[in-house]
N, C-alpha and C positions, 0 to 999 in steps of 0.2 A: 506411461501409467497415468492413470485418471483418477482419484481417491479424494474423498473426502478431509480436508487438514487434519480433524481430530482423529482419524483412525489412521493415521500412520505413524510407524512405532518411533521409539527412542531418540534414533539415527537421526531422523526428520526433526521433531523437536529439538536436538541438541541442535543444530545446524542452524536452526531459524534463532534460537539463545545466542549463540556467539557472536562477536563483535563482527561483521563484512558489510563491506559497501555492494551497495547493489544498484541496479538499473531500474529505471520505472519508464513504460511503454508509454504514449498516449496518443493520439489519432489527431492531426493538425485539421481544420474546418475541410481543405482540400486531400484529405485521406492519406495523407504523407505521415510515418512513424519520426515521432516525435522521440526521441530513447537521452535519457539525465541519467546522471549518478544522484543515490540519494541514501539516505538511511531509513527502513523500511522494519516494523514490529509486526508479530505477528498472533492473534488473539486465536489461537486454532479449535479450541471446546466453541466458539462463537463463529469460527469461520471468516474473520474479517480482519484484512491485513493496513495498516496505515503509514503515513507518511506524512510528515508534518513540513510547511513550506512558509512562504511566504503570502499572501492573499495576490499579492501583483503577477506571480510568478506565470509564463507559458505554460508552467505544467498544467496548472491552475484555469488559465482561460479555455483550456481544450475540453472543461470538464461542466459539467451542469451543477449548479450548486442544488443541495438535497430536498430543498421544500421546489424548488421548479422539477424537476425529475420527478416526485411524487404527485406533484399537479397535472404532471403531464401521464400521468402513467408509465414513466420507464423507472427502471432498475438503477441506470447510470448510462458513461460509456462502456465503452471496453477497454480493459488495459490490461498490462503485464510487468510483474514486477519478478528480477531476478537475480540470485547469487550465485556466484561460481567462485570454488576453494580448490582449488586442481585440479581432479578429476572427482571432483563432489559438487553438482549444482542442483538449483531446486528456480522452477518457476510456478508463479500462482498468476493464473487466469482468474479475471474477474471483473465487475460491472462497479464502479465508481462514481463518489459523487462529493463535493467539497461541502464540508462543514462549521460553520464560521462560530455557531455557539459556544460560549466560554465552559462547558462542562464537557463535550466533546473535546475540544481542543488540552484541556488538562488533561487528561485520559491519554490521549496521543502524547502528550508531554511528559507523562509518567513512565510511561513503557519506552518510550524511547529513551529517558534518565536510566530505564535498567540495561536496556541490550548495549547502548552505545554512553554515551556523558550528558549529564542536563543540559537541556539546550540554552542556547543567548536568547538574553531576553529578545522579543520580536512581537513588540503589540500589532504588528499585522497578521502575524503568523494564523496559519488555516489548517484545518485536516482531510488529506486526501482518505476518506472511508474506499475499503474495497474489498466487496462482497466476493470471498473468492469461491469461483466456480469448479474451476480445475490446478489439479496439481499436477508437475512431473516434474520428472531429475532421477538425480543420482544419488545417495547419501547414505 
């Protein structure tokens, strides 16, 4: 299945609410998947899933920060982020990009204080934005 975040029903929402750890995908420079455990929010009326890290992190250097991506004319990279609850999972395809402004980075820090617990403090911490494209699962 292919859907849009915001138009899939209840099921999906609730799933993306509840507390799970999940995987985030990223493409190493030499095209190797790069796959972490991380905690991952998801803004679905807006279409755009996040993950908050650390600014030093792999996950992070595999990614274009958001004013070079737009200078350049891309979208982001590619990535995938995903949850699995038994036989309940959900993955979102999408095109990412690291955002290091302290008003984006709050936003990420917020939403992630609701699905999972306020994060440690971390004055490096970054926000992985990810535009997502595509959805599937189960749920």
């Amino acid at each position: 299945m292919s859907r849009e975040p915001r138009d899939l029903g209840e099921g999906f929402h609730a799933f993306w609410r509840e507390r799970h750890l999940c995987t985030l995908t990223t493409l190493r420079a030499d095209g190797t998947p790069h796959v972490v455990p991380v905690g991952v929010t998801l803004d679905a009326d807006a279409g755009i899933a996040r993950v908050i890290t650390s600014g030093t992190s792999r996950k992070v250097r595999d990614l274009p920060e958001a004013g070079e991506a737009e200078a350049a004319g891309s979208e982001g990279a590619p990535v995938a982020v995903c949850q699995v609850d038994g036989r309940r999972w959900s993955t979102l395809e999408g095109r990412a990009v690291v955002r290091r402004d302290p008003a984006s980075v709050a936003e990420a820090e917020r939403r992630y204080a609701e699905r999972y617990k306020p994060p440690r403090e971390n004055p490096r911490r970054v926000v992985i934005e990810i535009r997502v494209t595509r959805v599937m699962g189960n749920f």
